[in-house]
ZADREN-909798 format. One line per field, with one value per residue (C-alpha): residue in three letters; x, y, z. Coordinates in steps of 0.25 Angstrom, whole numbers. Last residue first. Layout:
ZADREN-909798
rest = [ALA, ...]
u = [X, ...]
v = [Y, ...]
w = [Z, ...]
This chain:
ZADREN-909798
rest = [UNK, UNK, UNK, UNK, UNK, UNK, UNK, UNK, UNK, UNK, UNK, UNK, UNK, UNK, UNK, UNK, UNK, UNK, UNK, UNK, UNK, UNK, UNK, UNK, UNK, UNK, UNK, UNK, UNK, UNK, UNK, UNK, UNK, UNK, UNK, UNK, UNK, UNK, UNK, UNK, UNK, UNK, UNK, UNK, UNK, UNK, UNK, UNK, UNK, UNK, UNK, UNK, UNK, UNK, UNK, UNK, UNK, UNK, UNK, UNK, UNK, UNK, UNK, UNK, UNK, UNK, UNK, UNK, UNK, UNK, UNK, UNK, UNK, UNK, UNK, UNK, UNK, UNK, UNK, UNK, UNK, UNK, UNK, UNK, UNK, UNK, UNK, UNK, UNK, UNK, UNK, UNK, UNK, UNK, UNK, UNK, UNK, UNK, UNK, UNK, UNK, UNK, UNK, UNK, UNK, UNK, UNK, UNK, UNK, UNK, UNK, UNK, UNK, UNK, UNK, UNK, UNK, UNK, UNK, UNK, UNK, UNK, UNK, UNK, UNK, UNK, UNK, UNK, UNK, UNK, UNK, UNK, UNK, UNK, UNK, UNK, UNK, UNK, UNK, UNK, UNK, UNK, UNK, UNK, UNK, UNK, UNK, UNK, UNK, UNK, UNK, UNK, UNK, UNK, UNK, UNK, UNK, UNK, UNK, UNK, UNK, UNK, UNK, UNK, UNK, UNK, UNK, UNK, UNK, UNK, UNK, UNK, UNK, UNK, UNK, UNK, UNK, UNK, UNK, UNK, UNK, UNK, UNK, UNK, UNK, UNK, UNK, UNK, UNK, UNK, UNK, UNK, UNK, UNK, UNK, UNK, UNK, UNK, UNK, UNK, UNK, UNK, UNK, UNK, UNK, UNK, UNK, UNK, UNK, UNK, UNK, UNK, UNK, UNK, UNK, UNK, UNK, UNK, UNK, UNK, UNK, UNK, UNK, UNK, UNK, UNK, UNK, UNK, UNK, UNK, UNK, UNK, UNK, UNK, UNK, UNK, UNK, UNK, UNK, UNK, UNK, UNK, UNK, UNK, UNK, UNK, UNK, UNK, UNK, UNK, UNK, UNK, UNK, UNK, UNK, UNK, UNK, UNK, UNK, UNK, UNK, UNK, UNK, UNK, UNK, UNK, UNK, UNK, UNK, UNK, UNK, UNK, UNK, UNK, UNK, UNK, UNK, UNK, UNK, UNK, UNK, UNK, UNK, UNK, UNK, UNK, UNK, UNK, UNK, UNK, UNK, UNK, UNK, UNK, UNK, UNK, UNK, UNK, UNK, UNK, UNK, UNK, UNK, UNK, UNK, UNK, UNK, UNK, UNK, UNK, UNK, UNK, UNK, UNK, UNK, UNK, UNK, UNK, UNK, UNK, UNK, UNK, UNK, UNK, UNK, UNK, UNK, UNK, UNK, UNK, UNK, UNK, UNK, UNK, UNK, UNK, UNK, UNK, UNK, UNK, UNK, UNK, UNK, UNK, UNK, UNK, UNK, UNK, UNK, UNK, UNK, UNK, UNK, UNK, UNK, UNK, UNK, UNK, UNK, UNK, UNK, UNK, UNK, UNK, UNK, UNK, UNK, UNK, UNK, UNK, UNK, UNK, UNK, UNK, UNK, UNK, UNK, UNK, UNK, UNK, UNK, UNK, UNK, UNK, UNK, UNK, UNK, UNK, UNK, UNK, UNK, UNK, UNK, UNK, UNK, UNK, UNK, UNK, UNK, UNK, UNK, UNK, UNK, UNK, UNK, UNK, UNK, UNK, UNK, UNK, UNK, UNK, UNK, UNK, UNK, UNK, UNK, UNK, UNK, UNK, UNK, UNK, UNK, UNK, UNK, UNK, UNK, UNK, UNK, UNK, UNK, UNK, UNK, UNK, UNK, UNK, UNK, UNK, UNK, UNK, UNK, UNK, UNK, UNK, UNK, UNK, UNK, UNK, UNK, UNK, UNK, UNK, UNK, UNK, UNK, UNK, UNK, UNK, UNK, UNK, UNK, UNK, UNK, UNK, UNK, UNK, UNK, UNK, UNK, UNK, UNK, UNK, UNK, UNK, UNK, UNK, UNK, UNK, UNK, UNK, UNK, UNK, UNK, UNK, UNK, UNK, UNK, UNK, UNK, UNK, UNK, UNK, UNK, UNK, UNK, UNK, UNK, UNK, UNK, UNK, UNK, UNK, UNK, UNK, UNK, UNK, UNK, UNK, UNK, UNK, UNK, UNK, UNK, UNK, UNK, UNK, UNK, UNK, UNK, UNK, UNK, UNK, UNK, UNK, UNK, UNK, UNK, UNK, UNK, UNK, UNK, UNK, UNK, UNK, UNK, UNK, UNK, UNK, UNK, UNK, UNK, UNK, UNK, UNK, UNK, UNK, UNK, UNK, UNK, UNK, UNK, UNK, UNK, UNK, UNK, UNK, UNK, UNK, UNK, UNK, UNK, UNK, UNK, UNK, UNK, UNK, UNK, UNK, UNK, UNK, UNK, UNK, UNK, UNK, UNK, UNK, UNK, UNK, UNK, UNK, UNK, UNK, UNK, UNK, UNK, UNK, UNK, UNK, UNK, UNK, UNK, UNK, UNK, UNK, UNK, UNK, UNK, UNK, UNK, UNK, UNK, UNK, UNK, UNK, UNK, UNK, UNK, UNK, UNK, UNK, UNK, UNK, UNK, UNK, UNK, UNK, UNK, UNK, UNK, UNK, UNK, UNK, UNK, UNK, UNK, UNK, UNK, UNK, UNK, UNK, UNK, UNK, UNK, UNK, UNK, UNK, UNK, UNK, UNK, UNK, UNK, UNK, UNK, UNK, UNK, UNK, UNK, UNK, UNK, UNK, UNK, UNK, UNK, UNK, UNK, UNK, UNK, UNK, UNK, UNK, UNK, UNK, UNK, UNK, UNK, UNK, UNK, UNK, UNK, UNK, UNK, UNK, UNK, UNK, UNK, UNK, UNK, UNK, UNK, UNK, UNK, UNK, UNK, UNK, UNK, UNK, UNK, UNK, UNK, UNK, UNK, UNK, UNK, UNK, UNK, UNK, UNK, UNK, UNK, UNK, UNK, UNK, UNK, UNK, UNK, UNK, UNK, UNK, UNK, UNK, UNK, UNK, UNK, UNK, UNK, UNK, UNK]
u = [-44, -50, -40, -41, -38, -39, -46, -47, -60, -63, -62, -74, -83, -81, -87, -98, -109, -100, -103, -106, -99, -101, -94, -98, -88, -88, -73, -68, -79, -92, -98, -109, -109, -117, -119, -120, -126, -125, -141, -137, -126, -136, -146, -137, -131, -144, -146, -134, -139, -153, -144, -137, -136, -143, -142, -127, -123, -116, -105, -92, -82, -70, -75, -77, -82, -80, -83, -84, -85, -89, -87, -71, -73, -72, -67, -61, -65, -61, -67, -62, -68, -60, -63, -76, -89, -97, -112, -114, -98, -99, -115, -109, -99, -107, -118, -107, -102, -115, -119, -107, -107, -122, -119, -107, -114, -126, -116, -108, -95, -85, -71, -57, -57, -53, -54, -44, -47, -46, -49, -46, -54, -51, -62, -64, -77, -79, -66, -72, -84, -75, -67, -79, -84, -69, -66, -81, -77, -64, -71, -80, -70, -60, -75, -75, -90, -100, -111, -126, -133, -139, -126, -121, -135, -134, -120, -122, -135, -127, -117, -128, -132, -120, -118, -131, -129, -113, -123, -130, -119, -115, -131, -138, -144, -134, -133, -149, -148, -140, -149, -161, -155, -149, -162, -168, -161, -152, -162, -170, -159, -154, -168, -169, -153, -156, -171, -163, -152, -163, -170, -156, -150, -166, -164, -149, -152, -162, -154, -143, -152, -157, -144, -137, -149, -145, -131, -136, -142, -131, -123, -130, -130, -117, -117, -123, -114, -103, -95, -86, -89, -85, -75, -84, -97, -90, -73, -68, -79, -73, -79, -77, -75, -79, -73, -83, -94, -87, -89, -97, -105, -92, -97, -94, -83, -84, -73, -70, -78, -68, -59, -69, -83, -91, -98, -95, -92, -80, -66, -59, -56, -61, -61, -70, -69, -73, -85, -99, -107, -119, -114, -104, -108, -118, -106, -98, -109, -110, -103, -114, -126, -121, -117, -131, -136, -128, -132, -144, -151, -142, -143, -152, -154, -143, -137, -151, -153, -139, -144, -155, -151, -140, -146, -160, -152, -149, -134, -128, -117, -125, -116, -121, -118, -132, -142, -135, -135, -149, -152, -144, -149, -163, -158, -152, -162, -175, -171, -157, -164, -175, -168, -159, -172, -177, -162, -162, -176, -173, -159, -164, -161, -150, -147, -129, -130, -142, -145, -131, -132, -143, -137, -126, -132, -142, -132, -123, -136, -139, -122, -121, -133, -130, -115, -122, -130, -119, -111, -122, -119, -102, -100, -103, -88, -81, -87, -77, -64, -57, -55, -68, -75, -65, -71, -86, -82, -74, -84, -96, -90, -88, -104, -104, -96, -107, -113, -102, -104, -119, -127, -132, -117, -120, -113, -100, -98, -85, -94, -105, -96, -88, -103, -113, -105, -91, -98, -106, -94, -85, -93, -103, -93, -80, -88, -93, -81, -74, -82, -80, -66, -66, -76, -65, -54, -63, -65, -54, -56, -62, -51, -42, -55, -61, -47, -45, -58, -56, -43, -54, -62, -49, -45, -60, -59, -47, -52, -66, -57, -52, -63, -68, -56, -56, -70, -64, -62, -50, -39, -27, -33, -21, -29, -37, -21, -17, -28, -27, -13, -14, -23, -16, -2, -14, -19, -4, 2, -10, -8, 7, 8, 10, -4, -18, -19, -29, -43, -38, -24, -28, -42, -37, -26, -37, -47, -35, -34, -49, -49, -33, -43, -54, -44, -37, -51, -56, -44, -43, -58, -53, -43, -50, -61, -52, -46, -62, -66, -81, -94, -107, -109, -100, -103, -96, -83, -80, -86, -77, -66, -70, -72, -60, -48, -55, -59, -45, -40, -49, -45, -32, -36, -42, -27, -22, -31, -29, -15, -15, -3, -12, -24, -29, -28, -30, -45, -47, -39, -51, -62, -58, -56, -69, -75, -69, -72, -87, -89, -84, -94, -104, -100, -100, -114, -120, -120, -108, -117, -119, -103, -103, -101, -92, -100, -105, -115, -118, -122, -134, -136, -149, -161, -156, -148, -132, -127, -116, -101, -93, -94, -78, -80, -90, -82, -70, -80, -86, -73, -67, -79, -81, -65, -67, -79, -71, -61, -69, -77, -63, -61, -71, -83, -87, -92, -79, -84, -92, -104, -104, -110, -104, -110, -124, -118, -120, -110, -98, -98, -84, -71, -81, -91, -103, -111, -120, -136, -142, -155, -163, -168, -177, -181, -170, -158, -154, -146, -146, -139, -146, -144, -152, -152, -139, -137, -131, -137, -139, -130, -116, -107, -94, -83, -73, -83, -80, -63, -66, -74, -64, -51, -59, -64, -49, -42, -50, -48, -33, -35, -42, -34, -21, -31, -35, -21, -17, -25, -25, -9, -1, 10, 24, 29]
v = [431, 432, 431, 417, 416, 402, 397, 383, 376, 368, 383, 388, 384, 392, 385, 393, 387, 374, 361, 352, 340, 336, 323, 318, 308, 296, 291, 276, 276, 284, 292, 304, 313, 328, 333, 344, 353, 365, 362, 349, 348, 356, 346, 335, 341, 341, 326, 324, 331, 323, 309, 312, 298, 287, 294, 297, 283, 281, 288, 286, 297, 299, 312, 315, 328, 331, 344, 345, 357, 356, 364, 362, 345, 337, 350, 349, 352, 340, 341, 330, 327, 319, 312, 312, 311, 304, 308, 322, 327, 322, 326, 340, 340, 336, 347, 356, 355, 354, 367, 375, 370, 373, 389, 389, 386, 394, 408, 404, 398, 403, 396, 404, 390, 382, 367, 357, 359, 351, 351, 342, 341, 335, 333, 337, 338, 355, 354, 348, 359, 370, 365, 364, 377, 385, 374, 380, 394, 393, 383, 395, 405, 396, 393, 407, 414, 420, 428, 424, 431, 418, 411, 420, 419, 405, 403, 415, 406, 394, 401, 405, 392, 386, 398, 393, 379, 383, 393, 381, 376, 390, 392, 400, 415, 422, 412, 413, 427, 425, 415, 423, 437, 427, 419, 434, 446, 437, 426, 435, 445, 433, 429, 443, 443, 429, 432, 444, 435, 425, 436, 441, 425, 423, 438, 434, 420, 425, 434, 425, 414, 425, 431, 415, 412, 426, 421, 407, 414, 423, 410, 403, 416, 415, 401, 403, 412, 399, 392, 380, 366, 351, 358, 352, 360, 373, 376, 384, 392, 406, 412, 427, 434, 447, 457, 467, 456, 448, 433, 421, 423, 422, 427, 419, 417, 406, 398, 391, 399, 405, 409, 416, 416, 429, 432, 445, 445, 455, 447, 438, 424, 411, 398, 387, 373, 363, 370, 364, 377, 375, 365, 372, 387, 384, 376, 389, 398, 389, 399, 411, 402, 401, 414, 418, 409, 412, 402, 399, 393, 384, 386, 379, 389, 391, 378, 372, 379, 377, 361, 363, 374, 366, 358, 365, 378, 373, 371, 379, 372, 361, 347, 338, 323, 316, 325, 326, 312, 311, 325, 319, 304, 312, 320, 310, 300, 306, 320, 313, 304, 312, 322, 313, 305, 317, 322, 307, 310, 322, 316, 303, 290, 283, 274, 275, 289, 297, 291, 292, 308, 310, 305, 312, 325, 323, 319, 331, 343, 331, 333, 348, 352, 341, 348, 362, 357, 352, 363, 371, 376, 373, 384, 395, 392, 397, 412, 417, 405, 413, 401, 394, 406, 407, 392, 394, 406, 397, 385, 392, 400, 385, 382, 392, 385, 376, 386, 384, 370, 370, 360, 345, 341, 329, 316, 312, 307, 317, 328, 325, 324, 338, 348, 346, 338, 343, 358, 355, 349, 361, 372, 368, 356, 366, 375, 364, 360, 371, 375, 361, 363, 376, 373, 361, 371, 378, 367, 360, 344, 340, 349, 338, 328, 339, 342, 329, 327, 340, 333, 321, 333, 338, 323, 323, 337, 333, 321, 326, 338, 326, 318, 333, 335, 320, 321, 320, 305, 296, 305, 311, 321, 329, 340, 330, 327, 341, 343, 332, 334, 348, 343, 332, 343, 353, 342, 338, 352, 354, 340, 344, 339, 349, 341, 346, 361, 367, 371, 369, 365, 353, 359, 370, 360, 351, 364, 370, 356, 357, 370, 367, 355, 364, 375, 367, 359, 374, 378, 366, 369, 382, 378, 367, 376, 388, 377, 374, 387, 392, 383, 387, 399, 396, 396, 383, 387, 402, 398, 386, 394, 404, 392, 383, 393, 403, 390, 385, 401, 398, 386, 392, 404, 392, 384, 399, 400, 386, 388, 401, 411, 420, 422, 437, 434, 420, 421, 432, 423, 413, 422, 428, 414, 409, 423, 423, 408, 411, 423, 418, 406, 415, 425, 411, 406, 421, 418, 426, 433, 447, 449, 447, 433, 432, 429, 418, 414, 400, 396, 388, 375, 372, 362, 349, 360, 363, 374, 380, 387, 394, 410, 406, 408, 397, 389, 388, 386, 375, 368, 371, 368, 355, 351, 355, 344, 335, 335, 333, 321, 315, 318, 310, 313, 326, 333, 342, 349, 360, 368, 358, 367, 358, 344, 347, 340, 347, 337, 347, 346, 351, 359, 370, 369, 363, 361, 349, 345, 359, 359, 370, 381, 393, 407, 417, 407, 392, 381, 371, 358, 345, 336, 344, 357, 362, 377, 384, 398, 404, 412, 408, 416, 413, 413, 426, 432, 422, 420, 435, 433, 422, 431, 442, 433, 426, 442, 445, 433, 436, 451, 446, 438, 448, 460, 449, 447, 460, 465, 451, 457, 446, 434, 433, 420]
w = [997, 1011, 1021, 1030, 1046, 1049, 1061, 1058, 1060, 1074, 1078, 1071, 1081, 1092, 1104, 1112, 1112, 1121, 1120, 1131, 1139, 1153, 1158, 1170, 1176, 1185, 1189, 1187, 1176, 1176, 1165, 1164, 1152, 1150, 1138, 1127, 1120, 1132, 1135, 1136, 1145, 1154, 1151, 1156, 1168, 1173, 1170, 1178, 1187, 1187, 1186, 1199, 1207, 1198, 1186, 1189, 1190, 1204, 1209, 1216, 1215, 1206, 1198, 1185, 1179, 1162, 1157, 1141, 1133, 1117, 1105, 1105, 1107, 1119, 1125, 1140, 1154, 1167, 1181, 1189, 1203, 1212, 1227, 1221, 1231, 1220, 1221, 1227, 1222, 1208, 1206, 1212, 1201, 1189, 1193, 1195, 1181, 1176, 1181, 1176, 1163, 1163, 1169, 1159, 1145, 1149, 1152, 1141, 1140, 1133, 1129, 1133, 1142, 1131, 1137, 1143, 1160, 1169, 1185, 1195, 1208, 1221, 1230, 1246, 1243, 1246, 1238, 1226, 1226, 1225, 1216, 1208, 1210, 1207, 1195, 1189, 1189, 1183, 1171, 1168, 1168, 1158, 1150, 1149, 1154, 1146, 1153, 1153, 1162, 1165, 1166, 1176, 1185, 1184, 1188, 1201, 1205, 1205, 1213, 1221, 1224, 1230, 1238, 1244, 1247, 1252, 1261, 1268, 1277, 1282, 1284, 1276, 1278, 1269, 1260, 1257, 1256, 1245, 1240, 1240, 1234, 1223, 1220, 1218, 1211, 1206, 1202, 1194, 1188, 1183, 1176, 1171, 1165, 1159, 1151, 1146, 1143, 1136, 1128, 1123, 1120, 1111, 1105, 1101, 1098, 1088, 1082, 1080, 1073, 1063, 1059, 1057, 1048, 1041, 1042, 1035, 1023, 1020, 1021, 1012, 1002, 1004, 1001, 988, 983, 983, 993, 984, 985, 991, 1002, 1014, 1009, 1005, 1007, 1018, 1025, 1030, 1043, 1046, 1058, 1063, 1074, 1080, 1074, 1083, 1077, 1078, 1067, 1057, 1044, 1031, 1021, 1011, 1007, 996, 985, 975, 986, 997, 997, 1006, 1018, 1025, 1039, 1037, 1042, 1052, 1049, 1052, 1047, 1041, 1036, 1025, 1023, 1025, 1019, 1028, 1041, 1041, 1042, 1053, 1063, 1059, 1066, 1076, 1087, 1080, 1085, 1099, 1101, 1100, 1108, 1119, 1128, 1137, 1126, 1117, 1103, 1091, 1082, 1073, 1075, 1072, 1062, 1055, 1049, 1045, 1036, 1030, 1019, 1018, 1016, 1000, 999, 985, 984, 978, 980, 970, 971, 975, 969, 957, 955, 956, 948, 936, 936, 936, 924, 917, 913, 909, 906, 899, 894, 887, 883, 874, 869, 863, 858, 851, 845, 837, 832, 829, 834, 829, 844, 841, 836, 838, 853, 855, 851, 859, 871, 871, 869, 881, 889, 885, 890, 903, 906, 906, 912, 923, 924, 926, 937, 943, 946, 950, 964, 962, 949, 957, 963, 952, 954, 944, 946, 936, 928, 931, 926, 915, 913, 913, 902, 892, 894, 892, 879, 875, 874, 863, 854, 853, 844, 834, 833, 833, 838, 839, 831, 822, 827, 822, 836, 836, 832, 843, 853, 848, 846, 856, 868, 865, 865, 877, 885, 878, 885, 897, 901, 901, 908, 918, 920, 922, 933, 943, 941, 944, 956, 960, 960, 968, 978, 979, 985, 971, 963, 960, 955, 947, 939, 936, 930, 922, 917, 912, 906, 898, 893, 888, 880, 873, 868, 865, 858, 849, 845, 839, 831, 826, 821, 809, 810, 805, 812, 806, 798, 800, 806, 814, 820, 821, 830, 838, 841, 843, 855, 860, 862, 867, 877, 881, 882, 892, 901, 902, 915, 928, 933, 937, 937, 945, 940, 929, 923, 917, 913, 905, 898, 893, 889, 883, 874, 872, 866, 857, 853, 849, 842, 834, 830, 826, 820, 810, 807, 802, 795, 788, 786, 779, 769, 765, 762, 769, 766, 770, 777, 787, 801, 805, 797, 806, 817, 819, 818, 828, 839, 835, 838, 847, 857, 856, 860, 872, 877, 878, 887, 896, 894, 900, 913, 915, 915, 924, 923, 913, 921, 918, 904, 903, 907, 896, 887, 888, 888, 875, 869, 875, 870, 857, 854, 858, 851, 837, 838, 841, 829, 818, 825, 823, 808, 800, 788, 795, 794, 780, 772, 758, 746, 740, 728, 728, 713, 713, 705, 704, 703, 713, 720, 717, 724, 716, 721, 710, 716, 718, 733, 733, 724, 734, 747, 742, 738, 750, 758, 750, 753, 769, 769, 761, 771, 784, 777, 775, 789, 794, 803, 798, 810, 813, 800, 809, 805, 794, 780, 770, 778, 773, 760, 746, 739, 733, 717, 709, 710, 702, 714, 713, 726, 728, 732, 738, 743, 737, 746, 743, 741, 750, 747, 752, 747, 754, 759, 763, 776, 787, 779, 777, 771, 759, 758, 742, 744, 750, 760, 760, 771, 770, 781, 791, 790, 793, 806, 810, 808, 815, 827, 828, 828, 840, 847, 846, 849, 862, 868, 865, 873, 883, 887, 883, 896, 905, 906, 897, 904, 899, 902]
């Protein structure tokens, strides 16, 4: 199939609505004005001049006498509940009509018989009402090839385009009969009227096969040919007069227009695990509930109840020109995510605006309670009734995309402030980076790629794209957020002003745990140069001066000293260099006792260690050794490493001596052990089965997060 270029496209588009407005316009001016004015007054017609009004009783006519009825000047005929009462009201316009152009047409008034001069109407004698109705058809049609144009391969795109060549049809048709002066030929109404309920069902038949094939097409079955096959049906049989109740027309659009919400339906439940087709979803139907839901609940239900319509036909139109553009938003999927922070307030709009409609016309049907006081009573129900069933229900189901800080600032503070002193602090605020960012947005998951640290939201609001603290800013990472709050919505502008907010919090927290880490270091480096300068002089002086048996005491110390001096200065260590360290002292120690030592190993050793993390491990580990040696004597000490989980280290000592209960023998190291444990967030575990064990286990500042997501590297679209 040939396809046009967007240019001849619009340019075809347009000389088609072009060529509508002028045919419309003509058929206009050909319709006849009358002077003296006819006009409807409640349930009297009359006639009107500069001086006075009589209320007109019949119209002669040389075929004979026309009943003056209120119902000559119907906006729309679709009202008349029979088609009988549609035929004669076409053979009165006909007959009217043909006298008035014949200069034949008489008023007839209790006093009078007036002669109803006519002439054909000017340009400044079309109300406003017949130019509105004329904009809105060309602008939804316009809209709708505009779409096409730049579109054409896409079904939905093209069923749009189609609803909009409906809206052309029945829109300027109706403007040109509803605007009348007061009567125009009868043969030319029929046709028009024929057109309007054309082009309504072909309207609502696009609108059927728009929503099959939007946001993603349901099923390869011939749903579309079906609802135009229906709708020509419909049409030819109201054309026929096939039906007992010339409200068939509007009876049939509701038809239509209820199988395309129960497609919608479907479309909601197979977008509810996709979030943007469920935003499109979520847009279209709002449009379509802003434009044909008012206009079905204003103008169609109250035709097809044979209930008077509570406003104007043609200015009801209006309320499509909502749909038309709410949808091309939908279509080109123009800020489609916007749509999730007040979702439900435009559907409560919706509903207490047709509850109050409903209600008032029961209460005028069925209860015959008058117009004035059945709109009182409406409000009033629905103020009383709906609202705080509205705000109660809302309350429990709605998911605001736009969180309030009071939901998750709580939350970060504490990982933002609360950080091991003696430690990188520093370091340890940028390592729960990720840890901040989900417990804010909640998304399904993250992953890292390399790139600019600019924030921004990627494929119509699935992922977001924020900064990676924990990089090089020689080398800087991004993170990207898949899918907000558990995939349940889209990120929208507000998050990034969330996230602006949180790298400001971020900011703050790192300044301060870059002045608190430089105090401490210089706090370090004066206290190191202390003890240097003065315990080291004394103990060295002491090994000179000790006895063979002594000096073991004192090279004990000093290797204390050196663990504390290096842990003060602060310098990283490998978990490989520090587990190389700690083999050499303990198989030292089991060799002095004549014990065998077996040593495993199942961690990363590229792991860092700080300076605090490594002085602790390495005092708990030989407090557990020298409780093991002074109050078991083992013939075997086991010293096993391993990862319970990736943020945590675990060392586990067991030996094959015989020992009491801890608390009776070495409860205060134990107790020692405990606060060191605690200080590195974690613990210290005492058992005793056919061998006693100490189980030391802590979590490590710095373990990178981000590896229990996947590590994918993503282009930006």
């Amino acid at each position: 199939m040939t396809r046009l270029s967007p240019y001849h496209a619009l340019i075809g588009s347009s000389i088609v609505v072009v060529l509508v407005l002028v045919l419309c316009m003509g058929m206009a001016l050909k319709a006849p004005t009358f002077s003296p004015n006819i006009e409807v007054d409640g349930d009297r017609v009359l006639m009107r001049d500069q001086h006075s009004s009589q209320v007109v009783t019949e119209f002669y006519t040389p075929q004979g006498m026309v009943v003056a009825r209120p119902q000559l000047l119907l906006e729309e005929p679709d009202v008349l509940p029979t088609y009988a009462e549609f035929n004669q009201f076409m053979s009165d316009q006909q007959q009217l009509y043909t006298a008035a152009m014949r200069q034949q047409l008489y008023a007839v008034t209790d006093r009078e018989s007036v002669l109803l001069t006519t002439e054909y109407r000017r340009w400044q004698d079309l109300p406003w009402m017949f130019w509105f109705q004329l904009f809105v058809g060309a602008a939804g049609a316009l809209t709708g090839a505009a779409i096409y144009a730049f579109s054409q391969k896409n079904a939905a795109t093209r069923y749009y385009a189609l609803t909009g060549l409906g809206y052309l049809l029945f829109a300027p048709s109706a403007a040109i009969y509803s605007t009348r002066d007061f009567v125009i030929s009868g043969e030319l109404f029929r046709i028009l009227s024929a057109i309007n309920h054309f082009g309504a069902l072909f309207f609502t038949a696009s609108l059927v096969a728009l929503l099959w094939h939007y946001p993603s097409p349901i099923r390869r079955w011939p749903v579309p040919f079906c609802a135009y096959a229906v709708a020509l049906i419909f049409w030819l049989m109201d054309m026929l007069q096939w039906w007992p109740d010339a409200t068939f027309v509007p009876l049939s659009v509701l038809i239509l227009f209820s199988a395309g919400i129960l497609i919608a339906g479907v479309q909601g439940w197979m977008a509810r695990r996709r979030p943007v087709a469920r935003a499109s979803f979520r847009w279209f139907i709002v449009s379509i509930f802003l434009g044909t839901g008012l206009f079905a609940g204003f103008v169609i239900i109250p035709t097809a109840l044979n209930h008077p319509m509570p406003i104007s036909q043609g200015l009801m139109f209006g309320a499509f020109l909502l749909m038309y553009w709410g949808l091309a938003l939908g279509l080109l999927r123009y800020r489609l995510f916007e749509l999730e922070a007040w979702w439900f307030s435009i559907w409560s709009w919706f509903l207490s605006g047709l509850s109050i409609i409903i209600v008032d016309i029961l209460l005028v049907t069925f209860l015959s309670v008058s117009n004035q006081n059945a709109a009182i009573i409406a409000v009033a129900l629905i103020g009383w009734v709906y609202f705080p069933v509205r705000q109660w229900v809302l309350q429990r189901i709605r998911r605001d995309a736009r969180q309030n800080i009071d939901q998750w600032l709580p939350s970060i503070l504490p990982l933002l402030l609360d950080v091991r002193l003696g430690s990188d602090q520093e370091r340890q605020i940028r390592q729960r980076w990720p840890q901040i960012l989900q417990v804010v947005f909640e998304p399904l998951h993250m992953s890292r790629q390399a790139g600019q640290q600019i924030t921004s939201i990627l494929q119509s609001g699935q992922q977001l794209l924020v900064p990676d603290l924990r990089s090089d800013h020689s080398a800087p990472q991004m993170l990207r957020l898949h899918h907000a709050a558990r995939g349940q919505r889209l990120f929208v502008r507000h998050d990034l002003k969330t996230m602006h907010m949180l790298l400001q919090l971020a900011e703050l927290a790192l300044s301060v745990a870059r002045a608190r880490d430089t105090g401490a270091r210089l706090e370090r480096e004066r206290i190191a140069r202390d003890i240097h300068d003065d315990l080291g002089a004394r103990l060295l002086y002491l090994l000179q001066k000790s006895t063979p048996d002594q000096q073991g005491i004192v090279r004990e110390t000093l290797d204390d000293l050196r663990h504390l001096l290096n842990s003060l200065d602060g310098e990283e260590i490998s978990l490989g260099e520090a587990l190389a360290n700690w083999r050499l002292e303990t198989s030292k120690r089991t060799q002095a006792t004549s014990a065998k030592l077996i040593w495993d190993v199942d961690v990363d050793e590229e792991r860092i260690l700080s300076a605090f993390e490594y002085h602790h491990l390495t005092r708990m580990l030989r407090e557990a050794v020298t409780n093991a040696f002074k109050h078991s004597q083992p013939s075997l000490l086991r010293v096993a490493f391993y990862h319970p989980s990736p943020e945590q280290l675990a060392i586990d000592i067991h030996n094959d001596g015989m020992q009491a209960h801890p608390h009776q023998n070495h409860g205060r190291g134990l107790q020692n052990m405990q606060r060191r444990a605690q200080s590195l967030n974690g613990l210290v575990t005492w058992q005793q089965d056919r061998e006693h064990h100490i189980l030391i286990r802590v979590r490590t500042s710095h373990y990178d997060a981000i590896d229990q997501y996947p590590d994918v590297l993503e282009s930006q679209p």
